[in-house]
GUTI-278744 format. One line per 4 residues: number of its first residue (from 1); their letters; for each residue x, y, z of N, C-alpha, C, CB. Coordinates in steps of 0.2 Angstrom, whole numbers. Glycine has a CB too. Layout:
NUM	a	X Y Z X Y Z X Y Z X Y Z; ...
***
This chain:
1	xxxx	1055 -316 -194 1052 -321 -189 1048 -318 -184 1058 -325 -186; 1043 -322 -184 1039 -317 -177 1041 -320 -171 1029 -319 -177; 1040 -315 -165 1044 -312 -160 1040 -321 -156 1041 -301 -157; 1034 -323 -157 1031 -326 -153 1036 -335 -156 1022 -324 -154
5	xxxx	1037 -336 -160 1038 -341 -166 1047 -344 -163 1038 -337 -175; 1050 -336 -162 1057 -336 -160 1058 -339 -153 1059 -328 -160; 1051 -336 -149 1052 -341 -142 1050 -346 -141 1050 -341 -137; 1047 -349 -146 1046 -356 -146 1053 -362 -148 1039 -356 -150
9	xxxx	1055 -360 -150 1061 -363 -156 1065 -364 -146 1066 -354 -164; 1066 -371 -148 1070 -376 -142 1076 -374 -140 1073 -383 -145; 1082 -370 -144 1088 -368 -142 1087 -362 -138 1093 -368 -147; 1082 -357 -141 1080 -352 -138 1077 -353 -128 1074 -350 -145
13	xxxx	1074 -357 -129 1069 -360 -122 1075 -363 -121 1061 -365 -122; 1079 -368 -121 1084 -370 -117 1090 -363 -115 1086 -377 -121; 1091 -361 -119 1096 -353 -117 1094 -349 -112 1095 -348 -123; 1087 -347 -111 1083 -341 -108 1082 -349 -100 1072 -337 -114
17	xxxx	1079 -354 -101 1078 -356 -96 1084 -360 -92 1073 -359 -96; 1092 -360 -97 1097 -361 -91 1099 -354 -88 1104 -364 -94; 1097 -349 -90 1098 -342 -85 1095 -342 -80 1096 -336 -86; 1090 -345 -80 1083 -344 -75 1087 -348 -68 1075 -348 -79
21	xxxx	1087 -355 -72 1088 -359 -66 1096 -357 -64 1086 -366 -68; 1100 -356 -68 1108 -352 -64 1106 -349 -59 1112 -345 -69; 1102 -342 -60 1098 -338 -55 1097 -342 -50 1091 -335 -57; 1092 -344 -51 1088 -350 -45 1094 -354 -42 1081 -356 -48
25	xxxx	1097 -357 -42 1101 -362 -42 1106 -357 -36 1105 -365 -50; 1106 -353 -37 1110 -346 -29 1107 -344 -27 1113 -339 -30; 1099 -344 -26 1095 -344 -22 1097 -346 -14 1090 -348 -25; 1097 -352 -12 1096 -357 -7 1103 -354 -4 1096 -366 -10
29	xxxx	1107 -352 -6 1115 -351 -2 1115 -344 0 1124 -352 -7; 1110 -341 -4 1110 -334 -3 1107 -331 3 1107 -331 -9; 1099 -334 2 1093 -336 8 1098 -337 14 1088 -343 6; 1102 -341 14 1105 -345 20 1111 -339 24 1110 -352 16
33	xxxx	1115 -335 19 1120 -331 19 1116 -325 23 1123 -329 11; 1109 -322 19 1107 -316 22 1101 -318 27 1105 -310 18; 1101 -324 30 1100 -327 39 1104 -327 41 1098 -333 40; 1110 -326 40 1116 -328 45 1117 -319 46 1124 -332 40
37	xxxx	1119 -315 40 1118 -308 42 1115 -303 45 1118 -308 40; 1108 -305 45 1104 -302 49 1102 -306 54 1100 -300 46; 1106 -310 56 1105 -315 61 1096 -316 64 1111 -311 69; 1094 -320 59 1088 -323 58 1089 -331 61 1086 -322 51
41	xxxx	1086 -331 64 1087 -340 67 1082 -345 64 1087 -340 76; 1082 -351 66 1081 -356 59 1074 -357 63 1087 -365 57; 1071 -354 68 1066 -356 70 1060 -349 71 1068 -359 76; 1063 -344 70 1060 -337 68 1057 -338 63 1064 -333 66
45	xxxx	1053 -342 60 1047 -341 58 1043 -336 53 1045 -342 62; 1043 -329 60 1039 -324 57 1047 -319 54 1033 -320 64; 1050 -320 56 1054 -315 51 1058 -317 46 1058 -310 56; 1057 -325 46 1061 -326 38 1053 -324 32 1064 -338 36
49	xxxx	1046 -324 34 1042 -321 31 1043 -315 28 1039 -321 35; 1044 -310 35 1047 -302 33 1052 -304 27 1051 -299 40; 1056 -305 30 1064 -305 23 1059 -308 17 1074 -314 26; 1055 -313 16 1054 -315 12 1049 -309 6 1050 -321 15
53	xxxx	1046 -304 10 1043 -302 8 1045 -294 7 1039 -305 10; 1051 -290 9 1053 -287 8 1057 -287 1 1056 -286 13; 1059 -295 -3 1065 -298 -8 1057 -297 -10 1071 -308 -8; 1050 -300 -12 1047 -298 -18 1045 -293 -18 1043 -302 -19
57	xxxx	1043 -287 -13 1042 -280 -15 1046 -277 -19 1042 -277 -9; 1050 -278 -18 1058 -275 -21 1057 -277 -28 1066 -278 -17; 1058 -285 -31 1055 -289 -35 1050 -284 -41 1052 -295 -31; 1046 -285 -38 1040 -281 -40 1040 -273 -44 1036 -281 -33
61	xxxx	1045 -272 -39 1046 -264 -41 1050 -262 -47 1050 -260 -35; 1058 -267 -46 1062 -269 -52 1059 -272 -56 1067 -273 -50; 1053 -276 -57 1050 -278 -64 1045 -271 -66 1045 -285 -63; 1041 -269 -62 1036 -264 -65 1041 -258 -66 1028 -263 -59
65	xxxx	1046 -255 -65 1049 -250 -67 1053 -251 -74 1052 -249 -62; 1056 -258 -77 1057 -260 -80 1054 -262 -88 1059 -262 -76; 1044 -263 -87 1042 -261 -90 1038 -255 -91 1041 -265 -91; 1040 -249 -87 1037 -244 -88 1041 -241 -93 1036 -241 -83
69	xxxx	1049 -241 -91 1055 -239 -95 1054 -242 -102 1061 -241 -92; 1053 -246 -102 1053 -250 -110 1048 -249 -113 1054 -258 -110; 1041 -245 -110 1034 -243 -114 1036 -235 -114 1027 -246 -109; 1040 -232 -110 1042 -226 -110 1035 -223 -108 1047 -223 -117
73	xxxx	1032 -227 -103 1026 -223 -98 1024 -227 -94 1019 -220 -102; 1018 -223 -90 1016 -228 -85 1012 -234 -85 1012 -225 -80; 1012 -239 -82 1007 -242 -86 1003 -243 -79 1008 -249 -92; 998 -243 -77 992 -243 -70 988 -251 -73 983 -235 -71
77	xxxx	988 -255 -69 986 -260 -68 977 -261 -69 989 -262 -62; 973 -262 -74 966 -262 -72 963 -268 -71 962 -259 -78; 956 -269 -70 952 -274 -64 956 -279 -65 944 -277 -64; 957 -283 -73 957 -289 -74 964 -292 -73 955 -290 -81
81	xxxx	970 -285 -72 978 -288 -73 978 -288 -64 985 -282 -78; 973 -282 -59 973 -282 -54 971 -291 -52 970 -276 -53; 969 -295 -52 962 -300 -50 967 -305 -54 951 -298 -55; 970 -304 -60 974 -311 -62 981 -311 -56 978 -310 -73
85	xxxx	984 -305 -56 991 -305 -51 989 -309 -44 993 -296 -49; 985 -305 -42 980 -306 -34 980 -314 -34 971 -302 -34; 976 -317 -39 978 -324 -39 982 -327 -40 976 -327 -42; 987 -325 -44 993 -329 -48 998 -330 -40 997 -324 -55
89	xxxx	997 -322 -36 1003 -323 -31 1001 -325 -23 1008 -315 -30; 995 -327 -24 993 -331 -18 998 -339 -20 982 -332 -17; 997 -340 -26 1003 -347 -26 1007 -346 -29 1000 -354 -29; 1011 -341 -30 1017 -341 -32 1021 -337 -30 1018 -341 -38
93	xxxx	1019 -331 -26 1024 -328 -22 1022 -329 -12 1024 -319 -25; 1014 -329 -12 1013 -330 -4 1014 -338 -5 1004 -328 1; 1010 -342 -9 1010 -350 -7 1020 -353 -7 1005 -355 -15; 1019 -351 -11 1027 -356 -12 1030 -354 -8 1033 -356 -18
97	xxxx	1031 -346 -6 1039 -342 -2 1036 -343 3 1043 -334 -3; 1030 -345 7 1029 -344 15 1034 -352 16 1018 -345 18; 1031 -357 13 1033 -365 14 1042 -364 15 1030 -372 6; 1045 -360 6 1051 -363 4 1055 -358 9 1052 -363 -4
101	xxxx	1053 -354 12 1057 -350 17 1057 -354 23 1053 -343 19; 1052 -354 26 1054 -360 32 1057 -366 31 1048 -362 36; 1057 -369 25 1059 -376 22 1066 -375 24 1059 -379 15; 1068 -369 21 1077 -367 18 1078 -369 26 1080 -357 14
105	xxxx	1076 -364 31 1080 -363 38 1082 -370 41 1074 -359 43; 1077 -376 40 1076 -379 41 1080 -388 38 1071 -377 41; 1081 -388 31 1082 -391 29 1091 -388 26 1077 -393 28; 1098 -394 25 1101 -392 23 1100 -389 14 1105 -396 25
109	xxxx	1107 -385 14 1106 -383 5 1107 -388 0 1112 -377 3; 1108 -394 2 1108 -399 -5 1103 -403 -5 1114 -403 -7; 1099 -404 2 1092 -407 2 1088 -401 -1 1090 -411 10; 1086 -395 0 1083 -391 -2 1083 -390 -10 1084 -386 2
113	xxxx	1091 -391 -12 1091 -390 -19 1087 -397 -24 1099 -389 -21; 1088 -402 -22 1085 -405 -24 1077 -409 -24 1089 -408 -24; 1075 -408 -18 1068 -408 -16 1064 -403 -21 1066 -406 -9; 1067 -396 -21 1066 -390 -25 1063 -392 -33 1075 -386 -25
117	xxxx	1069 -399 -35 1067 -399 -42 1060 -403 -43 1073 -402 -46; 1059 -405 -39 1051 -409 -39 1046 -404 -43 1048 -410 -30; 1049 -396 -40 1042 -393 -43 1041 -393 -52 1042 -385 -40; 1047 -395 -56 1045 -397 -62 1041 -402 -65 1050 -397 -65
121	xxxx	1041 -407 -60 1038 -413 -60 1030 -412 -58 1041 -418 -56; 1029 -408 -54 1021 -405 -49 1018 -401 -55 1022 -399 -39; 1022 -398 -60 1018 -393 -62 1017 -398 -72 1023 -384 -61; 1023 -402 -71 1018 -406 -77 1013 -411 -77 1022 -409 -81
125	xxxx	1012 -415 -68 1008 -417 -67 1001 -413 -67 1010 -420 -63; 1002 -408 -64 995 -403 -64 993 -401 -72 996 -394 -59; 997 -400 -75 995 -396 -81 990 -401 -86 1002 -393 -85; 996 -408 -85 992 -414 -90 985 -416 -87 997 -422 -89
129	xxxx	986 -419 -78 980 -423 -76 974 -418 -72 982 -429 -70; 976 -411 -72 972 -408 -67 968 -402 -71 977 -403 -61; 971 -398 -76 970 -394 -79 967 -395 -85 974 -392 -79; 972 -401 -86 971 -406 -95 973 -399 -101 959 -409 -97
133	xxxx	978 -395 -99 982 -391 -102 987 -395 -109 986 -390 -96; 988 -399 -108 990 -405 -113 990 -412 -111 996 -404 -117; 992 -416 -116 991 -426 -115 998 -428 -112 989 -432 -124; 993 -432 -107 1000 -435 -104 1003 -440 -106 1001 -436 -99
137	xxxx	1010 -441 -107 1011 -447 -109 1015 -452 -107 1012 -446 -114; 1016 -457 -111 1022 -463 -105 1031 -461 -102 1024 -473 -112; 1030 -455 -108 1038 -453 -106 1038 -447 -98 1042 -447 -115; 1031 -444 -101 1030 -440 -95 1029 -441 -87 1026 -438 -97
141	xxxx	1024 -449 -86 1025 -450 -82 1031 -452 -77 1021 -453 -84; 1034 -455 -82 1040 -461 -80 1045 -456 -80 1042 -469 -87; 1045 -449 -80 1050 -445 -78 1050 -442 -74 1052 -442 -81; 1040 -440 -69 1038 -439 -64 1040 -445 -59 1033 -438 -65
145	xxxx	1038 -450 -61 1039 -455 -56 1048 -456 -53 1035 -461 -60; 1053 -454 -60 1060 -455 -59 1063 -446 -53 1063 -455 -67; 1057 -444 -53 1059 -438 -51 1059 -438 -42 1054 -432 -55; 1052 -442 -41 1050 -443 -35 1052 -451 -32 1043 -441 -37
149	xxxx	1056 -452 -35 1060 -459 -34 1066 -455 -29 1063 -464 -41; 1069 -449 -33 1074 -446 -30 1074 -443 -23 1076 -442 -33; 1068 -441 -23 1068 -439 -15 1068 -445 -12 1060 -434 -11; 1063 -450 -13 1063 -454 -8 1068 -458 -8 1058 -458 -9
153	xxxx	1074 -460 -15 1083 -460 -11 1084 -456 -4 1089 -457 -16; 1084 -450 -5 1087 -445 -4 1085 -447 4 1086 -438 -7; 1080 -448 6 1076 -448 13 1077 -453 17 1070 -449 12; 1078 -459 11 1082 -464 15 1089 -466 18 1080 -468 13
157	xxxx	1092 -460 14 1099 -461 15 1099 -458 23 1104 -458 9; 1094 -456 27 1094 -453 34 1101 -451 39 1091 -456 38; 1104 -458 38 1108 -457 43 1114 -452 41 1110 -464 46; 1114 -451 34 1121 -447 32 1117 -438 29 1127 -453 21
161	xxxx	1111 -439 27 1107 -433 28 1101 -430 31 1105 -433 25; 1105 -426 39 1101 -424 43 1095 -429 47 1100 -419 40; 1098 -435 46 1090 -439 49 1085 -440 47 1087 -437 55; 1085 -439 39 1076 -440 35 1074 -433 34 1069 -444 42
165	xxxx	1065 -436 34 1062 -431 34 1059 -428 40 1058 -433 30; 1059 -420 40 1056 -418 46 1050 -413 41 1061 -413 53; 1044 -411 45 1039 -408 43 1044 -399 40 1032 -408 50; 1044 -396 47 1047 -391 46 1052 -389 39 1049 -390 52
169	xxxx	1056 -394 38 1060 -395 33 1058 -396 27 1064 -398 35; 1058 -403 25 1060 -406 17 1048 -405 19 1066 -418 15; 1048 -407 23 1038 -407 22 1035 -399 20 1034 -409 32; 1040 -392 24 1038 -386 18 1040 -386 13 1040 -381 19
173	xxxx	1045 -389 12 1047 -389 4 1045 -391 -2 1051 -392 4; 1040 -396 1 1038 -400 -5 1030 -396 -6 1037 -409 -3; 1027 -394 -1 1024 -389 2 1023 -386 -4 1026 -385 7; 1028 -381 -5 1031 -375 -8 1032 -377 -17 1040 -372 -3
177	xxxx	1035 -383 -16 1034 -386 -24 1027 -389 -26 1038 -392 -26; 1021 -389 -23 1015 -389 -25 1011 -384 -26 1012 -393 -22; 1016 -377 -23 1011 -372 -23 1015 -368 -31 1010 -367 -13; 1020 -372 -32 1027 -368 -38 1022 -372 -43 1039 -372 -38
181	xxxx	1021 -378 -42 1017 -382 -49 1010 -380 -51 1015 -390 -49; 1006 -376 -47 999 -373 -47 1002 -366 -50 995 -373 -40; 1004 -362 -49 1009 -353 -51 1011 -357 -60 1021 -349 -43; 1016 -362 -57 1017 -362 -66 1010 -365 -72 1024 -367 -67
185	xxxx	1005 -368 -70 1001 -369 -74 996 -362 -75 998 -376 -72; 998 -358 -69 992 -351 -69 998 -347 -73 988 -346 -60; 1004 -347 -72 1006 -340 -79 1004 -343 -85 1016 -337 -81; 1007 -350 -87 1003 -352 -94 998 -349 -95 1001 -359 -94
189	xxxx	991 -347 -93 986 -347 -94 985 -339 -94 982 -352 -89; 987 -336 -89 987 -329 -88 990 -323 -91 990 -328 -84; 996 -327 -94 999 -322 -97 998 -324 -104 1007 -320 -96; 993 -327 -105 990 -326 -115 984 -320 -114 985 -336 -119
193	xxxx	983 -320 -108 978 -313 -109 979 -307 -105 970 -314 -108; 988 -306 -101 990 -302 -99 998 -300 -100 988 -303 -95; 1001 -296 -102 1009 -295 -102 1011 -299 -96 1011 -288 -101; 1014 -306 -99 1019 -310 -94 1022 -305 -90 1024 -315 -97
197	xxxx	1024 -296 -91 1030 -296 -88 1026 -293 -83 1037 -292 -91; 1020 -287 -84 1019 -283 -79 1015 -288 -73 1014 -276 -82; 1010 -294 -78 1008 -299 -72 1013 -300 -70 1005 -306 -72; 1022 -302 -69 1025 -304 -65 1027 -300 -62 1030 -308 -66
201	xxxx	1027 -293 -62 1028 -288 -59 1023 -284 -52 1029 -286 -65; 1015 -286 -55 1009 -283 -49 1012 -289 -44 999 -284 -51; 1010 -298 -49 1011 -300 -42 1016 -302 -37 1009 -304 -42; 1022 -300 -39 1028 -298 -36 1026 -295 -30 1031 -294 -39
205	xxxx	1022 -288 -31 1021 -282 -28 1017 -284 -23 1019 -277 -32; 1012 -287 -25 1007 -287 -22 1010 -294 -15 1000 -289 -27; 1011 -298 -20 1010 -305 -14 1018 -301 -9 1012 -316 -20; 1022 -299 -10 1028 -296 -5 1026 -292 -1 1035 -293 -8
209	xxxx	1021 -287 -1 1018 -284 3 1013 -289 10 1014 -280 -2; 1009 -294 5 1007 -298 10 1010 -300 14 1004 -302 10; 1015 -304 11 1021 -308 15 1024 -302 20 1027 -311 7; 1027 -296 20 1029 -293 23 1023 -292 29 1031 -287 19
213	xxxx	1016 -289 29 1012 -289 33 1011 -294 37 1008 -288 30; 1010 -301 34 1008 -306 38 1016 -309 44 1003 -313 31; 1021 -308 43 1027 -308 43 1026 -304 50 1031 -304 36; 1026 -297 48 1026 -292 55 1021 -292 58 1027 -286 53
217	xxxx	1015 -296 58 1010 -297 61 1011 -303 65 1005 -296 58; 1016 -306 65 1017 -313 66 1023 -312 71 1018 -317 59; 1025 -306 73 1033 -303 76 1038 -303 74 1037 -306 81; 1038 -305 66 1043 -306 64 1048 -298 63 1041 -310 57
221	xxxx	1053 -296 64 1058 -292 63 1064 -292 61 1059 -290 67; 1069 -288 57 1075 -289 53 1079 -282 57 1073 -290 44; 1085 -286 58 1089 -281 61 1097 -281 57 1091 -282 70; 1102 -279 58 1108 -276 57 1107 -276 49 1113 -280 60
225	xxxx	1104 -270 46 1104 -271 40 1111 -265 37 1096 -269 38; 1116 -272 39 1121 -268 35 1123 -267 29 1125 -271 36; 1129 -266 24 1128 -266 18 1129 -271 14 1130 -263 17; 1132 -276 18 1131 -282 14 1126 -286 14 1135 -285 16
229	xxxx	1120 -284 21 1113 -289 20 1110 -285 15 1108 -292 27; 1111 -278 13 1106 -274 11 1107 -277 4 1106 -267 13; 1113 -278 4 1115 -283 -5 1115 -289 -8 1121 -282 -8; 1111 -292 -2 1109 -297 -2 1101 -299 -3 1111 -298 3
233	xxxx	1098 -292 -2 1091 -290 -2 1090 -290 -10 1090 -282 3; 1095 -286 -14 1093 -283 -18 1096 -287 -25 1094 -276 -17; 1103 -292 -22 1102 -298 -25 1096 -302 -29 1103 -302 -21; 1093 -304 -21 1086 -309 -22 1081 -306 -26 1082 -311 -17
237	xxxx	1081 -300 -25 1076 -297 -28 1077 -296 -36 1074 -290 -23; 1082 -297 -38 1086 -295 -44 1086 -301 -48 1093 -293 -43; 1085 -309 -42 1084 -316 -46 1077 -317 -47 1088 -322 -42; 1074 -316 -42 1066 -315 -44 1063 -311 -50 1064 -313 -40
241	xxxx	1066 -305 -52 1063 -299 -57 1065 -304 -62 1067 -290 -58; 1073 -306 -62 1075 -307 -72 1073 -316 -72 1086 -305 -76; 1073 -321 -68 1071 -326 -67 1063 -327 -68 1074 -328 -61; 1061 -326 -65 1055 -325 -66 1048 -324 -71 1056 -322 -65
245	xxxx	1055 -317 -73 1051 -313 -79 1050 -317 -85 1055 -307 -82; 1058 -321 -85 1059 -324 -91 1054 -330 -90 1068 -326 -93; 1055 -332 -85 1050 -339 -85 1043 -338 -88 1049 -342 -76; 1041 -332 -86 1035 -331 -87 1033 -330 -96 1032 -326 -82
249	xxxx	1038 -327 -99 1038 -326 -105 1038 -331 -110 1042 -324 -107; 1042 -338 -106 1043 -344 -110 1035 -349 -109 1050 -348 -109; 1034 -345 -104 1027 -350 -103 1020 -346 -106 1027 -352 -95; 1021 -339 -109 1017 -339 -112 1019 -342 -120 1015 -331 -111
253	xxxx	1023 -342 -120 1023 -346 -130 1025 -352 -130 1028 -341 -136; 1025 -354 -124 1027 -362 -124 1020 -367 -120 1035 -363 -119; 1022 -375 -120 1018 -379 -118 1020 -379 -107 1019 -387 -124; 1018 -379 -104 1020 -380 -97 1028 -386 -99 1012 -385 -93
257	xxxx	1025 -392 -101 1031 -397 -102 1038 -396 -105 1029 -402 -106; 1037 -393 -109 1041 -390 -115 1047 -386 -111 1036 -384 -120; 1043 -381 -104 1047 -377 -102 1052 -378 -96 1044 -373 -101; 1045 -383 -90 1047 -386 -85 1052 -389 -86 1043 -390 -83
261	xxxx	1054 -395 -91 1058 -399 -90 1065 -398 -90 1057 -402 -94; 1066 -390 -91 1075 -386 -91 1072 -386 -83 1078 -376 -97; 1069 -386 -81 1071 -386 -72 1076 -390 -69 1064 -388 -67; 1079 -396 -73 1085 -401 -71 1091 -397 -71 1086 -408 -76
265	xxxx	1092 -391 -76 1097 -387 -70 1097 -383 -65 1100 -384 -71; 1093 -382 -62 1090 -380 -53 1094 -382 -50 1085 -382 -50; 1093 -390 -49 1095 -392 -45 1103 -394 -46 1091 -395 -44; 1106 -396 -49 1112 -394 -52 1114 -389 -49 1111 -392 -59
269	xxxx	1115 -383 -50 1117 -377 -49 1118 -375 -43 1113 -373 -51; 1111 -378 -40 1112 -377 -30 1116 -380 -26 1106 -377 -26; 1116 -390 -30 1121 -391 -26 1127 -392 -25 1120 -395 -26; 1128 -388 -33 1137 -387 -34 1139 -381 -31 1141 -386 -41
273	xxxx	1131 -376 -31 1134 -370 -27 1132 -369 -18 1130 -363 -31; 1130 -376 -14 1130 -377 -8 1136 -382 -6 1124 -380 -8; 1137 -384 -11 1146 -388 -9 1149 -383 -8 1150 -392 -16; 1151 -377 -13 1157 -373 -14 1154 -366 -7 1159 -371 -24
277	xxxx	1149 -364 -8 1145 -359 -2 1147 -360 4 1137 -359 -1; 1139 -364 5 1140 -367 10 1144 -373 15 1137 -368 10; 1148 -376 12 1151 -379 14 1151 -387 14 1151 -375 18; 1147 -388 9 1143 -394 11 1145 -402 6 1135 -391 10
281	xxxx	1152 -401 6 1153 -406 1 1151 -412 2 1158 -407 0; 1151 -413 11 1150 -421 9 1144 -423 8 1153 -425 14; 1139 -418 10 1133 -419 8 1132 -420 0 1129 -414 10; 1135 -417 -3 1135 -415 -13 1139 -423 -15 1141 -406 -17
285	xxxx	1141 -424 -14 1146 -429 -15 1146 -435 -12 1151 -425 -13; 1141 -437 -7 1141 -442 -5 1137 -448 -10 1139 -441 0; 1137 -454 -9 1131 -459 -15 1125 -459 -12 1132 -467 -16; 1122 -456 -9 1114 -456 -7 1114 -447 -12 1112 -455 5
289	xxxx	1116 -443 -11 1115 -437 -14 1114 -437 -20 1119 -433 -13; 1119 -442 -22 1121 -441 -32 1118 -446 -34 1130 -443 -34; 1114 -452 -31 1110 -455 -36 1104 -453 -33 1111 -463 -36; 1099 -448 -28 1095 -444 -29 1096 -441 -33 1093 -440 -25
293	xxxx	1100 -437 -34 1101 -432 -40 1101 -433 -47 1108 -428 -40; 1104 -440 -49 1105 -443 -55 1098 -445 -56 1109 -450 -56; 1093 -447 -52 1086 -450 -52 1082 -442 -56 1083 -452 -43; 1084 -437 -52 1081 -432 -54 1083 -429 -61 1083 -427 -49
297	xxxx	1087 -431 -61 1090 -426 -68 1087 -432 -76 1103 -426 -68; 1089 -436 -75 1087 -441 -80 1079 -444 -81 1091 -446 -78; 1075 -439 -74 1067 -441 -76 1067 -434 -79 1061 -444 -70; 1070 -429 -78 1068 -423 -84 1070 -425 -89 1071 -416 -83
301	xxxx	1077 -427 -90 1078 -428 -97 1075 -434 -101 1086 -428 -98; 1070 -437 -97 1064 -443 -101 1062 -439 -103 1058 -446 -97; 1058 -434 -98 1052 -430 -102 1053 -426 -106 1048 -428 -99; 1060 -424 -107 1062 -418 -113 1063 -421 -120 1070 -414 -110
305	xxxx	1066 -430 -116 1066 -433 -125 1057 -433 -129 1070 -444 -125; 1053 -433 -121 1045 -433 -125 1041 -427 -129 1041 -434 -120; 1046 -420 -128 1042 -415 -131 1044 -414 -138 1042 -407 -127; 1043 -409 -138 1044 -405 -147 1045 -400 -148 1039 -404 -153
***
């Protein structure tokens, strides 16, 4: 069986992308854990930047060393992988992690987790109506539209979650999932005429360097780097390398839709792991939370009954 034929096969892409989102899904408590540790406050701005961008430098380094090892040599980025990364991580490592960093500080862990899952819905909308990547269709829409029903539960249940919507919060968030649905229709596209791993790997590198730059140009600073935040550093950076990597792999031998639509355990993941983390049951557990969430989960699984 060919290596490309094997990732296409449904049980295979639903396997590789519940890891992904497991990963992701620890994200949001983690973010939150090593703000508290390096006592980064929710209005610091420039130095959740920094942190932001020290997790994809790191990222970056754990992926490109990882396919250097497995090529058993170096491999030097030339113009075209340079110039695809460069693009790819203005919206997928600067675009999204500037917004979804200030969103997190801002908003709690089970509104963030589930706003979060919108970006599966942004990026099959873009791929169908923007890109014209493939046809869209009535199951597709109607699962977008179930997806984005869920925030707007979620928003209106205000008085039991944090008072609504604020800009700085759920408004970067969604922010950060428009800039997640543009990154995922550009790996589609990128890694058919680049190694999905080393592109995830430059633009790792590249865009956590900006992030770090614009970060520290901004005042942002990070102090008490103990040994617990320092493994917290290298956590994130560890969910980004193999999360990532794999995402990008399935999206070079799959359709956008095909892949997006496992993103319904994202959110899943974060809010059982923001209940039990953070502390946040009554948020997870209330009926404004769980029928956003059911909204969410059941317009993916529309659109999952709509692929092949």
């Amino acid at each position: 069986m060919k290596k490309q034929d094997f990732l296409s096969r449904t049980w295979v892409v639903a396997v590789l992308a519940f890891i992904c989102c497991l990963l992701w899904g620890s994200a949001i408590t983690t973010i939150k854990t090593g703000y508290r540790l390096m006592e980064v406050d929710a209005s610091d701005t420039a130095s959740q930047i920094v942190f932001a961008g020290l997790r994809f430098t790191m990222a970056g380094i754990l992926v490109v060393l990882f396919a250097w090892i497995r090529e058993r040599r170096v491999i030097l980025p030339g113009k075209n992988m340079v110039r695809l990364a460069f693009t790819l991580c203005l919206a997928q490592t600067v675009g999204q992690y500037f917004f979804f960093y200030v969103g997190v500080a801002h908003a709690s862990g089970v509104k963030s987790s589930i706003i979060t899952g919108l970006g599966n819905f942004i990026a099959i909308l873009m791929s169908c109506l923007i890109f014209r990547r493939e046809k869209m269709t009535g199951r597709k829409m109607l699962g977008c539209v179930l997806g984005f029903a869920g925030v707007v539960v979620i928003n209106l249940m205000g008085n039991q979650l944090d008072k609504g919507f604020h800009l700085m919060g759920e408004g970067c968030l969604l922010l950060a999932q428009i800039a997640y649905g543009m990154s995922t229709v550009l790996i589609n596209q990128f890694s058919r005429k680049e190694s999905p791993v080393l592109l995830s790997g430059y633009q790792f590198f590249i865009g956590g360097i900006i992030l770090t730059l614009t970060g520290t140009a901004m005042g942002g600073r990070l102090h008490h780097f103990s040994v617990a935040a320092v493994g917290i550093l290298l956590y994130l950076a560890m969910v980004s390398a193999v999360a990532y990597t794999l995402w990008s792999v399935l999206l070079a031998h799959n359709p956008v839709s095909k892949v997006a639509v496992y993103g319904f355990i994202n959110p899943l993941c974060s809010v059982v792991l923001s209940a039990v983390i953070l502390g946040e049951v009554a948020q997870a557990f209330n009926i404004g939370s769980l029928i956003a969430l059911a909204f969410v989960c059941v317009g993916i699984y529309v659109v999952n009954r709509g692929t092949s």
